[in-house]
Structures are given as C-alpha cells and as structure tokens.
N, CA, C and O of each residue as an XYZ file, in Angstrom:
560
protein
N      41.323      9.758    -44.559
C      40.388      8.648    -44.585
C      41.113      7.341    -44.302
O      42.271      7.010    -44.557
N      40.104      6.678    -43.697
C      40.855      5.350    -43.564
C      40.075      3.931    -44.478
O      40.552      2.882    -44.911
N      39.153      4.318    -44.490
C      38.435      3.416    -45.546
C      37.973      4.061    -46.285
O      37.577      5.212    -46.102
N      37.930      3.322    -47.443
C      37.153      3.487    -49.065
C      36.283      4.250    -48.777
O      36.132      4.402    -47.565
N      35.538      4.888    -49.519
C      34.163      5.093    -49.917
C      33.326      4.324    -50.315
O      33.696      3.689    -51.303
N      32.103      4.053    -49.878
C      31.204      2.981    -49.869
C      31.390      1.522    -49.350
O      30.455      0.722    -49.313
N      33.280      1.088    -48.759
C      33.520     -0.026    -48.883
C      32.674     -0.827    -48.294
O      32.714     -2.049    -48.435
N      31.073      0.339    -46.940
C      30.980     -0.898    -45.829
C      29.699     -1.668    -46.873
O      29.018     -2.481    -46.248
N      29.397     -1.528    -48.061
C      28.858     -2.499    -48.929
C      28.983     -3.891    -49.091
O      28.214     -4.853    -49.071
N      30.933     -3.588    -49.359
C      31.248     -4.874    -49.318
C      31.479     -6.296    -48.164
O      31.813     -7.464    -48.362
N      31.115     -5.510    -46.909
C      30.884     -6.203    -45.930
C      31.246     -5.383    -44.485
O      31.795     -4.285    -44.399
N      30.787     -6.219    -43.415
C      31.164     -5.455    -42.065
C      32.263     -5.316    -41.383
O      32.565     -4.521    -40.494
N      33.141     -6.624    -42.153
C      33.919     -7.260    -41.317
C      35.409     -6.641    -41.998
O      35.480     -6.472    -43.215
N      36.008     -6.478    -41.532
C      37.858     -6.597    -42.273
C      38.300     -7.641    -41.958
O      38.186     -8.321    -40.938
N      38.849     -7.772    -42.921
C      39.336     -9.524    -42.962
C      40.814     -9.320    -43.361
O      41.194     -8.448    -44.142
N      41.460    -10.055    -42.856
C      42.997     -9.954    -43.080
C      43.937     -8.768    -42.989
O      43.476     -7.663    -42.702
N      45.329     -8.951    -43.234
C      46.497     -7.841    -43.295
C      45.969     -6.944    -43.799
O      45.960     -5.814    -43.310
N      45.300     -7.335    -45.115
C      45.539     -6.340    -46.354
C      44.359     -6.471    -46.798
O      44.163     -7.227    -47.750
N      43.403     -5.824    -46.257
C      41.878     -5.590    -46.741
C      41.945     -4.726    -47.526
O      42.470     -3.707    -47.078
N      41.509     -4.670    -48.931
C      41.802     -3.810    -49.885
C      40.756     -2.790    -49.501
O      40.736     -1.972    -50.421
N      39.998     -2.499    -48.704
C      39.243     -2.078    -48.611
C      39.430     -0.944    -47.470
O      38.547     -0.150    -47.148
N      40.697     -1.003    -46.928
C      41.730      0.009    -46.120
C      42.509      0.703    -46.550
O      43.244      0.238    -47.422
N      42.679      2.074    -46.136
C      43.509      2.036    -46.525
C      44.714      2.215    -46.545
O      44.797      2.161    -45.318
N      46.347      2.484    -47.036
C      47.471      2.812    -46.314
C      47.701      3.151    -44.663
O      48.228      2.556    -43.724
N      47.067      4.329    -44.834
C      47.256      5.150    -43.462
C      46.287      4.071    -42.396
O      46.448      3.749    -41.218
N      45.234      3.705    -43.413
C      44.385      3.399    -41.995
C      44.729      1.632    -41.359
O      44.692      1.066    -40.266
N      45.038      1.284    -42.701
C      45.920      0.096    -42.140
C      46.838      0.381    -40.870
O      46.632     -0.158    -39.783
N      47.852      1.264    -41.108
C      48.890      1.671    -40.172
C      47.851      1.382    -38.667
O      47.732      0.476    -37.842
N      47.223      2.757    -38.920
C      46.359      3.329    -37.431
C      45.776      2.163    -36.611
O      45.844      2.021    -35.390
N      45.066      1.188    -37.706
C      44.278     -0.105    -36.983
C      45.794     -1.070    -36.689
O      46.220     -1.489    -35.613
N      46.232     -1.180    -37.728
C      47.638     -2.049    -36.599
C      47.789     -1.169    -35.094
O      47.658     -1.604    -33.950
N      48.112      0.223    -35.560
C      48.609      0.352    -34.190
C      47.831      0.977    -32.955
O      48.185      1.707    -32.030
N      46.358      0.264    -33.400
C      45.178      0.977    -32.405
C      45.180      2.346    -32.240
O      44.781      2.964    -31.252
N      45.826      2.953    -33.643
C      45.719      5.033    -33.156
C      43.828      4.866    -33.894
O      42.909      5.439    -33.310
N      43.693      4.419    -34.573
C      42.128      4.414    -35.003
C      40.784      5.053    -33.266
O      39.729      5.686    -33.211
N      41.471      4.557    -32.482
C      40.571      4.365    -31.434
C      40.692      5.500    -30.545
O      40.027      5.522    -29.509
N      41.827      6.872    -30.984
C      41.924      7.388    -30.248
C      40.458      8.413    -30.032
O      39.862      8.774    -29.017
N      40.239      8.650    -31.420
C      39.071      9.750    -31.322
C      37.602      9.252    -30.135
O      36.828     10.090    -29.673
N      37.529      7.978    -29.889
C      36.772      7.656    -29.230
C      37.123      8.170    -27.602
O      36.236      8.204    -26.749
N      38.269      8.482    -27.375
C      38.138      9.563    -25.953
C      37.258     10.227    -25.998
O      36.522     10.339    -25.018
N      37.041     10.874    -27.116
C      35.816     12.079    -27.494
C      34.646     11.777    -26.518
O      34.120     12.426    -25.614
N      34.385     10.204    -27.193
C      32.860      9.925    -26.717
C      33.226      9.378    -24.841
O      32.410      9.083    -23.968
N      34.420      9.412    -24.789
C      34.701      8.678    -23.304
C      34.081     10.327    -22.662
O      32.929     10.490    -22.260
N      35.053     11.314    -22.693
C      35.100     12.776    -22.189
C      33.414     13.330    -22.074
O      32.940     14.154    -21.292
N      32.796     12.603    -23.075
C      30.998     12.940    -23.165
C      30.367     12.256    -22.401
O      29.151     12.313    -22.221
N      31.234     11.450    -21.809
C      29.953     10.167    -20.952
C      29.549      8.783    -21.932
O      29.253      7.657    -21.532
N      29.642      9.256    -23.276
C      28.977      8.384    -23.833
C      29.225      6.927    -23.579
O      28.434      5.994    -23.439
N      30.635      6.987    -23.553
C      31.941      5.472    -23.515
C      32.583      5.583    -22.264
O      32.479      6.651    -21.660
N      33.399      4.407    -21.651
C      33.929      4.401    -21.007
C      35.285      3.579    -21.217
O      35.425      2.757    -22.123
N      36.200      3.875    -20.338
C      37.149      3.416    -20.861
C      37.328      1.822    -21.062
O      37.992      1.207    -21.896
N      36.582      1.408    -20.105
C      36.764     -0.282    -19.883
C      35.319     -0.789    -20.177
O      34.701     -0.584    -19.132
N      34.678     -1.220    -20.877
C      33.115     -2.232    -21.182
C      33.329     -2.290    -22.440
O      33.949     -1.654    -23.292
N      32.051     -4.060    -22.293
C      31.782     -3.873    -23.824
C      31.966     -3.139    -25.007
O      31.688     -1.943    -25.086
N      32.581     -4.037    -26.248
C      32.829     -3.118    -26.941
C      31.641     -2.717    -27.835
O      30.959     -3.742    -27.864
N      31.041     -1.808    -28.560
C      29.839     -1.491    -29.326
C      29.712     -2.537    -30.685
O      30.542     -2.746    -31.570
N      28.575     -3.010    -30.524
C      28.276     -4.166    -31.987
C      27.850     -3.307    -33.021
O      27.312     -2.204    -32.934
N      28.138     -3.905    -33.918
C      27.018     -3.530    -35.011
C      25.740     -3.526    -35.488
O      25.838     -4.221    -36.499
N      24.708     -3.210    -35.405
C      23.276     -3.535    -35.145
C      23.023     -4.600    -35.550
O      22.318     -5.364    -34.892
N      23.531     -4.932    -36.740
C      23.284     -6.571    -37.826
C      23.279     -7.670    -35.973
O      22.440     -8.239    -35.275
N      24.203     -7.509    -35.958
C      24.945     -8.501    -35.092
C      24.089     -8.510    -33.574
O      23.727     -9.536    -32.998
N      23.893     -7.258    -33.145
C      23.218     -7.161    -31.892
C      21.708     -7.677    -32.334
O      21.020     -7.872    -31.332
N      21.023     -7.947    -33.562
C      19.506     -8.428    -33.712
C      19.692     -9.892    -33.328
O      18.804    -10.517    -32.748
N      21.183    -10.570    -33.757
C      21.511    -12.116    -33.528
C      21.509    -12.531    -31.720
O      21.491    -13.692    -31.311
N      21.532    -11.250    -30.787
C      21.706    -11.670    -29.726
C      20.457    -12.280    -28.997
O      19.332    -11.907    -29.329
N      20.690    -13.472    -27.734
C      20.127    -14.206    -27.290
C      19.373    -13.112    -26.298
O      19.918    -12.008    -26.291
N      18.076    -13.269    -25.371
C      17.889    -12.585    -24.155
C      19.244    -12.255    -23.348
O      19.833    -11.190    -23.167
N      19.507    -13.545    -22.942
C      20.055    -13.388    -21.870
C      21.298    -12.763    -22.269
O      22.038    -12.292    -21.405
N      21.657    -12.704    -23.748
C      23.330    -12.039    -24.322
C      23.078    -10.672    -24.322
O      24.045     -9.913    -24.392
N      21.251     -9.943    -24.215
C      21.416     -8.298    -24.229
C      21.699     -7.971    -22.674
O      21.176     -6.909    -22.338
N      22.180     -8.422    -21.974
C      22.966     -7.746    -20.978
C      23.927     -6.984    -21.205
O      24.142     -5.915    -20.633
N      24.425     -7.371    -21.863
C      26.059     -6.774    -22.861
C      25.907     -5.427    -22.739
O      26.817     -4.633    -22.503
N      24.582     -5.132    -22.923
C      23.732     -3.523    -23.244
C      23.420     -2.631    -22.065
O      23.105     -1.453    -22.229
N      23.520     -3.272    -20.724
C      22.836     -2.508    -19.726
C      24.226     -1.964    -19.028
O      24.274     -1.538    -17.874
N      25.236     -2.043    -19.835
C      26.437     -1.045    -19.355
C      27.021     -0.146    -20.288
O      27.079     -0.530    -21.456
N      27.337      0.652    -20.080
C      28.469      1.549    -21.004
C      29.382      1.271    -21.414
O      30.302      0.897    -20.686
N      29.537      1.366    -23.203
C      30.232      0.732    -24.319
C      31.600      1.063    -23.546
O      31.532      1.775    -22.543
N      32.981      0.514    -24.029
C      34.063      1.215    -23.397
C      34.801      0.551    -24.753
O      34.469     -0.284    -25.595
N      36.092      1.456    -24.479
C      37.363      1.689    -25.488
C      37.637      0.144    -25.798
O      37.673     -0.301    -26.945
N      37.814     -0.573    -24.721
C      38.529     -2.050    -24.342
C      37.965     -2.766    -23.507
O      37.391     -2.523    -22.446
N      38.250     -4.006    -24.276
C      37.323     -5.195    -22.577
C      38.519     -6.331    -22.895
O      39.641     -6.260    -23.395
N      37.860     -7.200    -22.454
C      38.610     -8.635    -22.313
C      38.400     -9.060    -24.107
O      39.399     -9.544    -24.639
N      37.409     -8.917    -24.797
C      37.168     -9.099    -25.508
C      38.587     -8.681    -27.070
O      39.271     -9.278    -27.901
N      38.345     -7.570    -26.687
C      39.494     -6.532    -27.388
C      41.340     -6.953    -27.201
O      42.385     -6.658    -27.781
N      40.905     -7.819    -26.003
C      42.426     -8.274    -25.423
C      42.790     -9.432    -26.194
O      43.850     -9.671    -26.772
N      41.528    -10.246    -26.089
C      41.496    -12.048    -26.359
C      41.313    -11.614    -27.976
O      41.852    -12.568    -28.537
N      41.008    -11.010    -28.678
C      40.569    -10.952    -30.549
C      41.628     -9.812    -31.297
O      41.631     -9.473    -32.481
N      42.540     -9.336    -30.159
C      43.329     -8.391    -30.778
C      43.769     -8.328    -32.304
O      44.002     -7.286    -32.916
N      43.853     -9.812    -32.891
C      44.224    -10.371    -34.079
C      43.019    -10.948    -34.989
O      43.291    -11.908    -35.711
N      41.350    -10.286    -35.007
C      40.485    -10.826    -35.503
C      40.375    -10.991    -37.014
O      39.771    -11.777    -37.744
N      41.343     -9.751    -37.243
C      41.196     -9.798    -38.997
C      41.862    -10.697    -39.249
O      41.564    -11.227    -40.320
N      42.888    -11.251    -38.583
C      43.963    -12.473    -38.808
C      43.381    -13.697    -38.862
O      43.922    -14.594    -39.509
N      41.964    -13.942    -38.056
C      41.030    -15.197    -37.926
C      40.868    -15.261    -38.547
O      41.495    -15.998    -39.308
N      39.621    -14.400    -38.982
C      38.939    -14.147    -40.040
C      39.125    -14.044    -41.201
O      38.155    -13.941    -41.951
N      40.774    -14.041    -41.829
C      41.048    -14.155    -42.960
C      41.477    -15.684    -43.713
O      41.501    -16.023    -44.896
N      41.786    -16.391    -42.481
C      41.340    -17.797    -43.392
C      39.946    -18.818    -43.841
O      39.747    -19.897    -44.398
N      39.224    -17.797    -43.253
C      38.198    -18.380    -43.569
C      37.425    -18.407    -44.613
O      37.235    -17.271    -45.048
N      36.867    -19.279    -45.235
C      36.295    -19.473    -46.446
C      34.644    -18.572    -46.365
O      34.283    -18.060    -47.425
N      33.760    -18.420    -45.191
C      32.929    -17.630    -45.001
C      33.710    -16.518    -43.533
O      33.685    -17.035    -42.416
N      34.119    -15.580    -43.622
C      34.110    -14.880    -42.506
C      33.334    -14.305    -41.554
O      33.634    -13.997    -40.401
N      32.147    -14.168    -42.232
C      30.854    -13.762    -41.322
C      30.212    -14.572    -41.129
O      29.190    -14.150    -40.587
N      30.195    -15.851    -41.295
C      29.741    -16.878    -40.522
C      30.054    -17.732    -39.262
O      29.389    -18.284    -38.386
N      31.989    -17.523    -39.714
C      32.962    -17.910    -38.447
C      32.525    -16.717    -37.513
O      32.398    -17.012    -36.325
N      32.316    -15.619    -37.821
C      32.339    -14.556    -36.633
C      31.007    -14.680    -36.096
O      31.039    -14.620    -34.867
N      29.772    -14.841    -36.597
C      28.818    -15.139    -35.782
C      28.328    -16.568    -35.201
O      27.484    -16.679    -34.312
N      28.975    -17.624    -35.830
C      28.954    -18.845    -34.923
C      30.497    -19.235    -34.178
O      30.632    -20.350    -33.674
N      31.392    -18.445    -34.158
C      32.339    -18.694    -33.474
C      33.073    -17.353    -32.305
O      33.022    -17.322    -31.076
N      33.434    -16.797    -32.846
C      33.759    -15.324    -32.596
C      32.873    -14.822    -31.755
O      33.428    -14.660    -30.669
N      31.614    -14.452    -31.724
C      30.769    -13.815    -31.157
C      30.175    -14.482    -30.436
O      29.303    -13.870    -29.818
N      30.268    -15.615    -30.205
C      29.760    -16.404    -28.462
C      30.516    -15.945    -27.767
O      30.077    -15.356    -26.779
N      32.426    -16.038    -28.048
C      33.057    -15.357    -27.134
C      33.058    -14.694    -26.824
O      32.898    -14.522    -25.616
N      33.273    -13.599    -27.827
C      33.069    -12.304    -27.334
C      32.098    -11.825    -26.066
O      32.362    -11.138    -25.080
N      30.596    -12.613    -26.594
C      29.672    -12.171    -25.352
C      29.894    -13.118    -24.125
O      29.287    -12.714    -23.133
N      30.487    -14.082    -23.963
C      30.892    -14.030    -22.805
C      31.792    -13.710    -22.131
O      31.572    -13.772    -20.922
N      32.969    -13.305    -22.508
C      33.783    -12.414    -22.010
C      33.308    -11.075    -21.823
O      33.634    -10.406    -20.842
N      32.563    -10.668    -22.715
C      31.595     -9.818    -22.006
C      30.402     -9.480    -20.454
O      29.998     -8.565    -19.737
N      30.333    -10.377    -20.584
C      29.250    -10.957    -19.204
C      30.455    -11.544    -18.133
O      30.339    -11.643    -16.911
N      31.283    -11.794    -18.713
C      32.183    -11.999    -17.521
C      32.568    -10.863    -16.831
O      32.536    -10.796    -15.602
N      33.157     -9.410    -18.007
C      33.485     -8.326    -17.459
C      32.158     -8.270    -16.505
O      32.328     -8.689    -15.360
N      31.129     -7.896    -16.780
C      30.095     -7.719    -16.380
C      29.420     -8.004    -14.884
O      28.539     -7.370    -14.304
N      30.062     -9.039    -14.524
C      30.019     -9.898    -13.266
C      30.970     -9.346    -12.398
O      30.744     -8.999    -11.238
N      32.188     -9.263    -13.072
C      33.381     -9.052    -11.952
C      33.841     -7.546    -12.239
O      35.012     -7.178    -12.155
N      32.766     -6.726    -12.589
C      33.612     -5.478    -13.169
C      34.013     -4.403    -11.417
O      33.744     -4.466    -10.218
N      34.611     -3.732    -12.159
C      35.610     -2.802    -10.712
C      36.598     -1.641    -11.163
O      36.981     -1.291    -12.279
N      36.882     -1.151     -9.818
C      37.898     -0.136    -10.594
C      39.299     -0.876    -10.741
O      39.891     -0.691    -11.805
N      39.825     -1.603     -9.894
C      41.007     -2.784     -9.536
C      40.805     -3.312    -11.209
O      41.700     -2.926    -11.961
N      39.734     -4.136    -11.815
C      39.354     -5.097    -12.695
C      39.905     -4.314    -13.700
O      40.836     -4.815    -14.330
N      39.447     -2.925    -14.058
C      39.370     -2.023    -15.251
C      40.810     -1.475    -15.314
O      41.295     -1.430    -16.444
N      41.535     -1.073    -14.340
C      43.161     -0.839    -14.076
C      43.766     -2.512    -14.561
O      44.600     -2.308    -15.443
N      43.705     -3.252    -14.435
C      44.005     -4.294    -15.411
C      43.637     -4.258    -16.639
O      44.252     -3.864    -17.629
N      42.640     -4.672    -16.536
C      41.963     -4.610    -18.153
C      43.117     -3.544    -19.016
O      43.785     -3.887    -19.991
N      43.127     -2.184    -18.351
C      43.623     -0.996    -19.576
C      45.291     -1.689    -19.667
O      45.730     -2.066    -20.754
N      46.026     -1.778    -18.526
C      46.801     -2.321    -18.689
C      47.760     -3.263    -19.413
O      48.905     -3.085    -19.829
N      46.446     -4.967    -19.454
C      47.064     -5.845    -20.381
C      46.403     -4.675    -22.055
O      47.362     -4.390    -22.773
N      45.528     -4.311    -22.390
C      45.477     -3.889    -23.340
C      46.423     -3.315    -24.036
O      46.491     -3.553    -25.242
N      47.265     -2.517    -23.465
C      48.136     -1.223    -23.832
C      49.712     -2.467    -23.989
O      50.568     -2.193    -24.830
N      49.880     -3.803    -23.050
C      50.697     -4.845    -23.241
C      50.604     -5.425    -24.684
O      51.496     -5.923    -25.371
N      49.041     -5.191    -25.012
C      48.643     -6.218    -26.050
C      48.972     -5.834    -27.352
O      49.036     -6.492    -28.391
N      49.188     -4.533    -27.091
C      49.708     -3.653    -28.119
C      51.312     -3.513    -28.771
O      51.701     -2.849    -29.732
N      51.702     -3.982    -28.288
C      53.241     -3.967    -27.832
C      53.691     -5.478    -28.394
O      54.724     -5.496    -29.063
N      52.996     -6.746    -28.176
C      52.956     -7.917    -28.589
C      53.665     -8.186    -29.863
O      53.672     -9.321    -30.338
C-alpha cells in the first residue's frame, strides 16, 4: 500500500515531503515516479496514452470552464507539459495556508492551459519530447 486507509477523507491533495498520510514505500515510489508505472496497464488497453492530459479528479473537473472541457476530448496520458512544469506540486502546496484553494485558483489555470496548449500543437515529434524532458525531470 501506498496510502492509508481512508486517508482520501482527509483531502485530495498531498501536500508536502511528508504527508502523513503516505506512506514509507509510497513516499519512495511518488518521489521516484515508480507509482505511475501500473498505468502502462491502462496505456496497453487503449485507455491512456502515453503523452495527454493528465486525468482530474471529478471534484475539480465540475470547476472547469466550457471552453477548459476540451482537456476531455483527448486521451488521458502518463505525462504532459503539465506533469513536467508541477513535478514539485506537493512542494507548492505545502506552504500554503489553504492548499486546495492555491490549487484551484492558482495551479489549475495552469495546468489547463498547458493542457490546451498540448492540445493545439500535439504530434508524434511533440510527444517524443514531451516523454523525454519528463524522464530528464526525473533525474533533476
């Protein structure tokens, strides 16, 4: 296991190094993005792809604008620009005095437009980058 039992009560978000609400191992895995491997699964099914949008949380997708459910008319993927630029979100998000407020009035504009940006300029050239700096970003 990597999280608690019941922890997603205490909220959606992980916030900081040391979310008590992680745990050992899964701390490790989310530092070192092994958390994400099982999602090949859903890549190998069609479901995901390797490069789009990353999947919201429903809370969060009811907050979106018209024009921000575009985000939706492509296939979720492992990594985007998004995943590149927030690599360190629990790190934001942990000085903040509300964290789910910074993430939906700050955090999550970006996100969706870096989203819609993929979106505009997406490719196979675009997505061979994309995986690229990701796997850099990791390494950081």
């Amino acid at each position: 296991r990597t999280m608690l039992i019941n922890s997603d009560k205490k909220g959606l978000l992980t916030v900081g190094d040391r979310d008590p609400r992680v745990t050992k191992i899964g701390y490790y895995l989310r530092k070192s993005k092994l958390d994400e491997l099982p999602q090949l699964f859903n890549v190998l099914l069609g479901e995901m792809s390797l490069v789009g949008p990353r999947p919201e949380v429903r809370k969060y997708v009811d907050l979106y604008s018209k024009d921000d459910m575009q985000v939706l008319s492509v296939r979720p993927g492992i990594t985007d620009y998004a995943s590149i630029h927030f690599r360190n979100e629990n790190e934001i998000l942990k000085g903040a005095t509300n964290p789910e407020k910074k993430y939906i009035d700050e955090i999550m504009p970006i996100k969706l437009n870096l989203n819609k940006k993929y979106i505009s300029e997406k490719g196979f050239i675009k997505d061979i980058k994309i995986i690229f700096s990701t796997i850099a970003s990791i390494f950081k």
